[in-house]
C-alpha positions in Angstrom: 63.6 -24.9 16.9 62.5 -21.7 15.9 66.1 -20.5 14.5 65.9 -23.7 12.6 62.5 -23.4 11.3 63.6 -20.0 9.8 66.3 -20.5 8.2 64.4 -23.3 6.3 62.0 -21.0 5.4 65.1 -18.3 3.8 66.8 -21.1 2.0 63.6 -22.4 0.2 62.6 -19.0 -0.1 65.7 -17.9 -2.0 65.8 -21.3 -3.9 62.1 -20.3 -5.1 63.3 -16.9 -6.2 65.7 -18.2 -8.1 63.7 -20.6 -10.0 60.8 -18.4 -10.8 63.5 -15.4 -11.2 64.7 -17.6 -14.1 61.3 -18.1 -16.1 59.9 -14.7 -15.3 63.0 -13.0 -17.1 61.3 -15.1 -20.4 57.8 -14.0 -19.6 55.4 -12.6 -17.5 52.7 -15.6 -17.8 54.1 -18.2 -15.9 52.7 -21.2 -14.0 54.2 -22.5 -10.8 54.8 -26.1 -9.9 54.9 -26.2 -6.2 54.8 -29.0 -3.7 53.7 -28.9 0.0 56.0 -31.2 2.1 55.0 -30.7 4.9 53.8 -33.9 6.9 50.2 -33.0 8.3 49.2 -31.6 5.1 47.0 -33.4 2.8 47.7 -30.8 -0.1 50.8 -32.0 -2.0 51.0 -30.4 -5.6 50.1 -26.7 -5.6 49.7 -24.9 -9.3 50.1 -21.1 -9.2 49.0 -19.3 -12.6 50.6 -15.7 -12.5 49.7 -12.8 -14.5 52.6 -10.6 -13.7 53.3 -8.0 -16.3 53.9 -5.1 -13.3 57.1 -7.1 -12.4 55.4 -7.5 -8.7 56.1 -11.6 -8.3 59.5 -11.6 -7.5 59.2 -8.7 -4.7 56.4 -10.8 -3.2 57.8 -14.0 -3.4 61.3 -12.3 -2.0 59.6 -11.0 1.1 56.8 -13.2 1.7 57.8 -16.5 0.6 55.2 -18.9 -0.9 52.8 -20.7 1.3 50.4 -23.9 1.1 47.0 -22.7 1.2 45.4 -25.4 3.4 48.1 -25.5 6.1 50.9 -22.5 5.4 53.5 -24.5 5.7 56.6 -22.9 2.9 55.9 -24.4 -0.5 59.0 -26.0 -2.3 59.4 -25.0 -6.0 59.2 -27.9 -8.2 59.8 -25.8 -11.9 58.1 -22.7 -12.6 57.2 -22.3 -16.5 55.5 -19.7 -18.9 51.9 -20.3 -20.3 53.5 -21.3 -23.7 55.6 -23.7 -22.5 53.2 -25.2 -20.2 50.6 -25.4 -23.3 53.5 -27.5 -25.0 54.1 -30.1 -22.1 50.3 -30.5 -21.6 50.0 -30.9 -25.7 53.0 -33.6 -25.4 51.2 -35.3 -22.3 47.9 -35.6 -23.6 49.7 -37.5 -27.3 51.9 -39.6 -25.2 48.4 -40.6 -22.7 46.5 -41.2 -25.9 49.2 -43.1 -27.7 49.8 -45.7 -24.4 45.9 -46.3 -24.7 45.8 -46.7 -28.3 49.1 -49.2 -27.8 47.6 -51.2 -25.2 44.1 -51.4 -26.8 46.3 -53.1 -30.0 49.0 -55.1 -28.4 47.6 -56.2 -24.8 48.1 -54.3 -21.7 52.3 -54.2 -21.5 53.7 -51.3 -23.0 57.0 -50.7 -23.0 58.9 -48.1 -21.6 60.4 -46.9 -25.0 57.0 -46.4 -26.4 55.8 -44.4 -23.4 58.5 -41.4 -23.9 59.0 -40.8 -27.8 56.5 -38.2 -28.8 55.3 -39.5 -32.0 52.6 -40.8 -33.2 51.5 -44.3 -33.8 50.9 -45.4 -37.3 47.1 -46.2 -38.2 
C-alpha cells in the first residue's frame, strides 16, 4: 500500500510541476488552482498566491510536492495562472454574474445557456 501510495504522490507531483513549470516560464506572480481529493478532507479547492521572482517554486514543488493544509493529503493541480491573467478571468466572471442577474431580473428567472457564456454586455 505504501509503494502505491508513493508513486501516486510522484505522478501528481510531476504532473504539478509541469503545470506550474508552464505558467511560471510567463511570470513569476502566479496563482494556483489546487484541489484536495482526498476523501476525509473537508477542504476541496485550495488557492495558492506565489511571489516567486528568486525562481525557488519549482525546486520546492519538485522535491516536496504540494500538500492540503487541513489534512496533507497531495493536492492535484487544477491550472495554475499569473496574477494578470487571473485579474482577467475574475473581471470576465464578475460581467458574466452581473449580466445573468440583470437578465433574469428582466426576462423571469430562465436564462439560457447562450446568454450565460458570451462576455458582452447587455444593452440598457
Amino acid at each position: 500500500m505504501l509503494k502505491r501510495t508513493d508513486e501516486a504522490h510522484a505522478t501528481r507531483t510531476a504532473a504539478n510541476h509541469t503545470t506550474i513549470a508552464n505558467v511560471r516560464a510567463r511570470s513569476g506572480l502566479l496563482v494556483c488552482l489546487m484541489y484536495c481529493d482526498h476523501p476525509d478532507c473537508p477542504a476541496r479547492e485550495v488557492r495558492i498566491r506565489v511571489k516567486d521572482h528568486d525562481h525557488s517554486l519549482l525546486p520546492l514543488v519538485r522535491t516536496r510536492g504540494l500538500h492540503c493544509p487541513l489534512c496533507g493529503h497531495t493536492l492535484k493541480c487544477h491550472g495554475a495562472r499569473t496574477f494578470a491573467e487571473q485579474a482577467r478571468n475574475e473581471d470576465r466572471n464578475a460581467r458574466l454574474r452581473v449580466k445573468s442577474q440583470r437578465y433574469a431580473r428582466d426576462h423571469g428567472p430562465s436564462i439560457p445557456l447562450s446568454m450565460l457564456h458570451r462576455d458582452e454586455c447587455l444593452p440598457d
